[in-house]
C-alpha positions as CSV (number, residue, x, y, z in Angstrom):
1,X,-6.4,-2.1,17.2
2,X,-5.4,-3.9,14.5
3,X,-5.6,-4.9,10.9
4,X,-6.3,-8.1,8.3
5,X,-4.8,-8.2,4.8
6,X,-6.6,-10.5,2.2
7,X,-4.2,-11.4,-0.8
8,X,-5.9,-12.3,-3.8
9,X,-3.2,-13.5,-6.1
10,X,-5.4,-13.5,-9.2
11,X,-5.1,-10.8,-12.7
12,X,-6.0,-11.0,-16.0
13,X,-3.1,-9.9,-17.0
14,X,0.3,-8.9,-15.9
15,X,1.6,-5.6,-15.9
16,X,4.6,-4.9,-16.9
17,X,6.3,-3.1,-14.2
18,X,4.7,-5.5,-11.3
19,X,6.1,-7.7,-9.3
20,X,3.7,-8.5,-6.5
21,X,2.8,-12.5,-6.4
22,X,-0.5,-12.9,-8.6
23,X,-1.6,-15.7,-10.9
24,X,-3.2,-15.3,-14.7
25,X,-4.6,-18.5,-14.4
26,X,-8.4,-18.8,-12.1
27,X,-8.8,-22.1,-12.4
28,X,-7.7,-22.9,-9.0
29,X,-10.1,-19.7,-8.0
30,X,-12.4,-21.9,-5.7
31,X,-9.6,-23.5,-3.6
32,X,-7.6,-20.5,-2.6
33,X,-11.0,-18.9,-1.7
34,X,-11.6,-21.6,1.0
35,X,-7.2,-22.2,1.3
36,X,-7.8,-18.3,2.5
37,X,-10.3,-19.0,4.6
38,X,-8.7,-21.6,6.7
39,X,-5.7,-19.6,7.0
40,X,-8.0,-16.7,9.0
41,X,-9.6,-19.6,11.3
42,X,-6.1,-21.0,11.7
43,X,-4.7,-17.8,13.2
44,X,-7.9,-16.2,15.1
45,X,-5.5,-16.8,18.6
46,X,-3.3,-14.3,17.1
47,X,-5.7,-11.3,18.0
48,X,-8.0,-12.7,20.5
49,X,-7.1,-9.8,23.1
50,X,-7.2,-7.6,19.9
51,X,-9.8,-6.1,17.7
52,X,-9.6,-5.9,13.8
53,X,-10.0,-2.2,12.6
54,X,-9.2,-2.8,8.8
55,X,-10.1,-5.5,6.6
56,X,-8.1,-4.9,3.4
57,X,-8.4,-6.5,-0.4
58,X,-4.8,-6.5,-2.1
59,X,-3.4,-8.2,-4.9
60,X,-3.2,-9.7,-7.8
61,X,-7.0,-7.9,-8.4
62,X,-8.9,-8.4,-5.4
63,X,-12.3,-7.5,-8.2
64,X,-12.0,-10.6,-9.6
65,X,-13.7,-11.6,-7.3
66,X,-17.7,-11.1,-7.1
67,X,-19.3,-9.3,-4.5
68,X,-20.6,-12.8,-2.9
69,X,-16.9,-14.2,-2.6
70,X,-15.9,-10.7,-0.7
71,X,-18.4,-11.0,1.5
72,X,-17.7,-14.6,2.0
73,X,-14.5,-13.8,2.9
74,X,-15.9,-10.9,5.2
75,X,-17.8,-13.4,7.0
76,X,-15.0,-15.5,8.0
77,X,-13.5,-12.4,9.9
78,X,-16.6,-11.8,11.8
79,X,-17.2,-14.9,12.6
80,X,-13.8,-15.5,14.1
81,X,-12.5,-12.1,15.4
82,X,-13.7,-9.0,17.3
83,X,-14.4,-6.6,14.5
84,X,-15.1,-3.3,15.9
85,X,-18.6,-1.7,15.0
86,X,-17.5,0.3,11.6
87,X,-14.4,-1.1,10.4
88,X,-12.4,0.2,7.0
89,X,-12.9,-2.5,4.4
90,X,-11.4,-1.3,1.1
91,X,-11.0,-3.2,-2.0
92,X,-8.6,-2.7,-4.7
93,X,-10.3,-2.8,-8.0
94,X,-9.2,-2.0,-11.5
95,X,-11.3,-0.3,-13.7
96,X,-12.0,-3.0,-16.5
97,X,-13.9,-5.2,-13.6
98,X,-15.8,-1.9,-12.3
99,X,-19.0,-2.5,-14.6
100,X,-22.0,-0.7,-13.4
101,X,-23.6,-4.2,-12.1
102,X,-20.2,-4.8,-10.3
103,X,-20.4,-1.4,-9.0
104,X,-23.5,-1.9,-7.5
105,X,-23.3,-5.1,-6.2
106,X,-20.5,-4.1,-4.5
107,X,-22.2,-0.9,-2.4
108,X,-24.4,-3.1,-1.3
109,X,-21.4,-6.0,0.0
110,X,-19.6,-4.9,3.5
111,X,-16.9,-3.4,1.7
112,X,-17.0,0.3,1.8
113,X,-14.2,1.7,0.4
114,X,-12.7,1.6,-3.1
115,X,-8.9,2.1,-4.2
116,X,-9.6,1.9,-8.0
117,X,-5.8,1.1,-10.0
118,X,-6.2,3.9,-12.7
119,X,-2.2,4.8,-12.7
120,X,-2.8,7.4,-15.6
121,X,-5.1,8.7,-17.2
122,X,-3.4,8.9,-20.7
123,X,-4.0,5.9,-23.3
124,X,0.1,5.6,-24.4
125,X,1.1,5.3,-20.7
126,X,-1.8,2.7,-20.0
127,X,-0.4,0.9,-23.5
128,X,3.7,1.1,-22.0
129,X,2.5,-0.4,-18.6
130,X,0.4,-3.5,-20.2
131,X,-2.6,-2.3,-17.6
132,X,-6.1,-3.9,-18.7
133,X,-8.6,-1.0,-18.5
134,X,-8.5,2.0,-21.4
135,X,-8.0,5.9,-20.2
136,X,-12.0,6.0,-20.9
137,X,-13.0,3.0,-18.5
138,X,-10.6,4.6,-16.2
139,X,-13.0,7.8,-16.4
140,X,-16.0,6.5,-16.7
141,X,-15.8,4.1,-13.6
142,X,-14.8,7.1,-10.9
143,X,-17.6,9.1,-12.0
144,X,-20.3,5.9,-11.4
145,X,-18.0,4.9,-8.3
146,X,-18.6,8.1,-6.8
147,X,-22.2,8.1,-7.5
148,X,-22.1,4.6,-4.7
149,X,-19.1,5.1,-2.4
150,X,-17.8,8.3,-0.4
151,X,-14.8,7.3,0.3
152,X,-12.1,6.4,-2.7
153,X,-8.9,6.2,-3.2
154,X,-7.1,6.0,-6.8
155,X,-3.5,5.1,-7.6
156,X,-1.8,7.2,-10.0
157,X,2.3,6.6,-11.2
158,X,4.4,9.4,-12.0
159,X,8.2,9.3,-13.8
160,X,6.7,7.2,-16.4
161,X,9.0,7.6,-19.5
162,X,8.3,10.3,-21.9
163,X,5.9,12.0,-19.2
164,X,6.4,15.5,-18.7
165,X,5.7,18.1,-16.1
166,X,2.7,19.3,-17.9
167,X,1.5,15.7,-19.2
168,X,2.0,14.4,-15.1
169,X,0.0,18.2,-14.0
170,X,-3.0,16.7,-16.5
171,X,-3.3,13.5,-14.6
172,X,-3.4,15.0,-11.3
173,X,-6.4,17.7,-12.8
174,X,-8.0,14.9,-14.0
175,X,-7.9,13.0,-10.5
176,X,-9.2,16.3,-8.5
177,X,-11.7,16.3,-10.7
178,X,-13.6,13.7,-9.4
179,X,-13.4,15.1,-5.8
180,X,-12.1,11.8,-4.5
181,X,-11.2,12.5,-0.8
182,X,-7.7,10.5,-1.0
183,X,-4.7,9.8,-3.7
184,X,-2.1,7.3,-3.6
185,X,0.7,8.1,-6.0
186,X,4.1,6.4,-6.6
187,X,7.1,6.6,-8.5
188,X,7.5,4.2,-11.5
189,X,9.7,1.3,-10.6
190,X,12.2,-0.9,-12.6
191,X,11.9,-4.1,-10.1
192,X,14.4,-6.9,-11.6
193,X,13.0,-9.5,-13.6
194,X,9.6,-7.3,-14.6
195,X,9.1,-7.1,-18.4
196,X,9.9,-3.2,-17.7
197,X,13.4,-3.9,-16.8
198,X,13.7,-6.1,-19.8
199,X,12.1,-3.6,-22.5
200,X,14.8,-0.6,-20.9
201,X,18.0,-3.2,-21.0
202,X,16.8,-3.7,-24.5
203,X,16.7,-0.2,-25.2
204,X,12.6,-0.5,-26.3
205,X,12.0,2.0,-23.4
206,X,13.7,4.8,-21.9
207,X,15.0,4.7,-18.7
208,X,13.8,5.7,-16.1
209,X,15.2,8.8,-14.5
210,X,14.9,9.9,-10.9
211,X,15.3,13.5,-11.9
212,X,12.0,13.2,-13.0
213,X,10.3,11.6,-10.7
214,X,11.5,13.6,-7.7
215,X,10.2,16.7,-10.3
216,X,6.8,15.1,-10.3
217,X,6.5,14.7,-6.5
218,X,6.9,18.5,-6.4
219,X,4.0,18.7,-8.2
220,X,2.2,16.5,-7.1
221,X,2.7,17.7,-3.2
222,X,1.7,21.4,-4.3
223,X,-0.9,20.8,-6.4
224,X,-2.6,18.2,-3.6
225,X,-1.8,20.9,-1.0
226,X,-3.9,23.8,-3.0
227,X,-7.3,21.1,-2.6
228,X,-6.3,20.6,0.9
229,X,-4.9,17.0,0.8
230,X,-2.8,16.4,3.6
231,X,0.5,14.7,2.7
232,X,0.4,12.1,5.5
233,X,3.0,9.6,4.6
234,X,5.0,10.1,1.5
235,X,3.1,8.6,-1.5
236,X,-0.7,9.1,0.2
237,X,-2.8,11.8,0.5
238,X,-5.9,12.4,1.8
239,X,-8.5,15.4,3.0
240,X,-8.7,15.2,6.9
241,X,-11.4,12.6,8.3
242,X,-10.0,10.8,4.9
243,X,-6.6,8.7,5.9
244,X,-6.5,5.4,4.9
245,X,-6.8,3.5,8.7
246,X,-5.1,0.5,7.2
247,X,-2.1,2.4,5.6
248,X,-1.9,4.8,8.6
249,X,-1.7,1.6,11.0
250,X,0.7,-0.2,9.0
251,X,3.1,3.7,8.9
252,X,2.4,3.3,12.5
253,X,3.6,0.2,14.0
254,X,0.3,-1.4,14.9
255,X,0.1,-5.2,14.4
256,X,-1.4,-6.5,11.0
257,X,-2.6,-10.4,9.9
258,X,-1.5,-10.8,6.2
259,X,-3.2,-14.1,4.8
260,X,-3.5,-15.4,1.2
261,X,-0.3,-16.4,-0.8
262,X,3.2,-13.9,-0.4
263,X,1.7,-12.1,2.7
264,X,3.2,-10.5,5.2
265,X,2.2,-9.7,8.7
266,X,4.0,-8.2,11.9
267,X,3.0,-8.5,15.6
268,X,5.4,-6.1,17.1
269,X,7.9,-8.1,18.0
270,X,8.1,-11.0,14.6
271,X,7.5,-10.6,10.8
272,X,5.9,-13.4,9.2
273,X,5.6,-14.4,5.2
274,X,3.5,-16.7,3.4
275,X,5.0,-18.9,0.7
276,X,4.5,-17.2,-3.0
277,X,3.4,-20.2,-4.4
278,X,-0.5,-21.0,-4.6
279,X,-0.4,-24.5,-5.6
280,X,2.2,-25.1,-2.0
281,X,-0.4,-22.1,-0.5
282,X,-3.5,-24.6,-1.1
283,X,-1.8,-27.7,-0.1
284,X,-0.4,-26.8,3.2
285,X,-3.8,-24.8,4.1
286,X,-5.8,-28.7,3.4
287,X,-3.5,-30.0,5.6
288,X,-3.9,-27.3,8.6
289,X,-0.6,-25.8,8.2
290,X,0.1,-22.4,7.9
291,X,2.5,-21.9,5.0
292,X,4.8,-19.2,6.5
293,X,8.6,-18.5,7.6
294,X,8.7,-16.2,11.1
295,X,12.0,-13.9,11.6
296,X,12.2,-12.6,15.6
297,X,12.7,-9.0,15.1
298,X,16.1,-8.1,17.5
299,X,15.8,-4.5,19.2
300,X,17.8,-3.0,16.3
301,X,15.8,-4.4,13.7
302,X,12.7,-3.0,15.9
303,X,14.4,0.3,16.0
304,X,15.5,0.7,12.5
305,X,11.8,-0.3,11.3
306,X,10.5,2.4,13.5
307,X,12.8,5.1,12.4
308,X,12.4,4.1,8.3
309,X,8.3,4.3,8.5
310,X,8.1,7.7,10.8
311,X,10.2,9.4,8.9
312,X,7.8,8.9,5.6
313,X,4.9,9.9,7.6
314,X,3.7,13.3,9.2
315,X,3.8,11.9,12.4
316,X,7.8,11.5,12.1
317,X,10.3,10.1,14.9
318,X,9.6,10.8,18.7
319,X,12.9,11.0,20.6
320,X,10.9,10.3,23.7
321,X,9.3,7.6,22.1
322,X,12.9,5.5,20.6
323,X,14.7,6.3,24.8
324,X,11.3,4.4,26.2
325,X,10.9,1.7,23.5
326,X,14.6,1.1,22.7
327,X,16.9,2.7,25.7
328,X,18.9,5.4,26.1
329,X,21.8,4.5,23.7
330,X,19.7,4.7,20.7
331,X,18.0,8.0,21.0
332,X,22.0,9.2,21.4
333,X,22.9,7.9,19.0
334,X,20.0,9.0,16.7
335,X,20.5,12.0,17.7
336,X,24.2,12.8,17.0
337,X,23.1,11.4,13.1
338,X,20.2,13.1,12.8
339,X,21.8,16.9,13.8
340,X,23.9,16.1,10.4
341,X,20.6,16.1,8.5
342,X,19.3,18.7,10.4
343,X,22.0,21.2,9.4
344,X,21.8,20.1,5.7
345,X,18.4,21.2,6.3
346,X,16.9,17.6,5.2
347,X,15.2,16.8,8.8
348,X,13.6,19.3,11.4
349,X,13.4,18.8,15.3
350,X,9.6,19.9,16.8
351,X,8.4,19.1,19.6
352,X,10.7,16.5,20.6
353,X,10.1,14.9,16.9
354,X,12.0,14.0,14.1
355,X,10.4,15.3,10.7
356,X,11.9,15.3,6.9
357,X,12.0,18.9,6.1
358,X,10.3,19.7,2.0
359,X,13.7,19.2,0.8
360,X,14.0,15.8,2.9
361,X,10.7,14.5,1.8
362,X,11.8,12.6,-1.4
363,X,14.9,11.4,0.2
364,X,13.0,10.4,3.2
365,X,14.3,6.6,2.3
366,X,18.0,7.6,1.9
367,X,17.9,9.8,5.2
368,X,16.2,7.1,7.0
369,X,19.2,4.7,6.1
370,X,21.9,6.8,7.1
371,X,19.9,6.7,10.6
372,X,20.0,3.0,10.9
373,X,21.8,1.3,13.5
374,X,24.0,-1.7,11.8
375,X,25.6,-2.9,14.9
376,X,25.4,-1.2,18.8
């Protein structure tokens, strides 16, 4: 099984703490819809002994788009890979283009499941992250959304500046008020070259302080826990029967197609990029070429992949699984670092598996590294 990823590089605006590839400017709108397209023909050898399982709309906003140029998209899939009878196609979709017409138009598309970008729920912090959509948009368009869709997924951000344990326990009320089935929720990032990282050099806004935002994963894991969420990789949760499949494939290893402009896919044994330009993106795809720079993964790189993605996950690091994939050197050595962690009480051995212990769990990352294998 596998998955596709759609990049839509497309936003009406740019928020200040992104730094994904998008575009604010639509006018070239039409030719990256059928640059996109190509690219999926292009590459349909790439899973012909496989079948897709996901279909997933990232960005850039992904609901710029109508609900006739998702399925259009859609189509191209079908029409040129084995889709399996009820795949997960979600689309990411900001509030502000979640209109009650949109809404509907959508739940009657192929897609059928929505991660709406609310990221708070509070005006000031909307205001400090230059998002699009209002606190009441945000509210009103999970209550209609839930009214078409069963299964949604919202992002929230936590360690925003200024935020405190009580403001961050608000949001996440908010959120389970809904009785949305998953959460994704991430720590506020100071990428370089955002307007974020400018404003804090400036001294405009705070800093941001780890501290707090390994504070508000506390929460946030507890207060999930009490609604029976399931903590399945670290920043996603979801009630059982409600993983992501397309996030739980990528945590897992399983081969993914990234087309569009800046995306990435893996086959198991290569990663592959597509060039972040979408002027170079629609050229190269009029001239059938694929825009993209391949790196051969070595055994190491294989192995160090495997370990940093388990260990954010519930399903953790199989021992047995590293000797029979990677060779009996490896799992030694992973296992002489990993008793150090284990006696610090930041990992766990069961059943043969690796796990981050709650201590671990927000240095998951950190841990992960100190496992890596730099030269063997």
């Amino acid at each position: 099984m596998a998955g596709i990823y759609i990049h839509i590089p497309f936003c009406k605006q740019a928020c200040h703490y992104c730094d994904f590839h998008f575009s604010t400017s639509m006018g070239k709108k039409e030719e990256m819809l059928q640059a996109i397209s190509k690219e999926l023909v292009l590459r349909k050898n790439e899973f012909k002994q496989t079948s897709v399982e996901t279909i997933y709309f990232g960005g850039g906003t992904p609901s710029v788009l109508n609900a006739n140029e998702i399925n259009r998209l859609i189509k191209t899939v079908y029409e040129n890979y084995n889709v399996v009878k009820n795949p997960e196609i979600t689309l990411e979709a900001n509030p502000d283009d979640l209109s009650t017409l949109k809404i509907e138009q959508l739940a009657v598309s192929m897609v059928n499941r929505l991660s709406i970008g609310v990221q708070s729920f509070f005006e000031d912090d909307l205001k400090l992250m230059n998002r699009a959509h209002n606190a009441k948009e945000a509210e009103s368009c999970i209550a209609l959304a839930t009214k078409y869709f069963s299964d949604i997924t919202i992002d929230l951000i936590y360690g925003i500046p200024g935020m405190s344990n009580d403001k961050w326990m608000q949001n996440i009320h908010k959120a389970l008020s809904f009785g949305l089935p998953h959460i994704s929720s991430y720590a506020l990032t100071v990428e370089p070259k955002t307007a974020l990282e400018k404003f804090i050099k400036k001294g405009e806004i705070a800093p941001v302080k780890d501290s707090v935002a390994q504070e508000h994963h506390k929460i946030l894991v507890k207060e999930l826990a009490k609604e029976g969420f399931v903590n399945y990789e670290f920043s996603n949760f979801g009630k059982p029967d409600f993983f992501s499949k397309n996030n739980t494939a990528y945590w897992l290893g399983k081969k993914y197609i990234g087309v569009g402009p800046s995306a990435h896919s893996f086959n198991g044994e290569s990663r592959s990029w597509n060039v972040n330009n979408n002027p170079k993106y629609i050229k190269a795809l009029a001239q059938n070429k694929l825009p993209q720079e391949i790196e051969e993964l070595s055994v190491v790189d294989r192995y160090n992949e495997y370990v940093m993605t388990g260990l954010r996950t519930i399903w953790g690091v199989s021992l047995q699984k590293v000797q029979e994939d990677f060779g009996l050197k490896y799992v030694t050595y992973l296992e002489k670092e990993a008793n150090k962690k284990i006696e610090k009480g930041l990992l766990q051995l069961k059943n043969n598996t690796l796990l981050v212990t709650a201590k671990g769990k927000f240095l998951s990352d950190g841990i992960a590294a100190d496992l890596f294998i730099v030269n063997l």
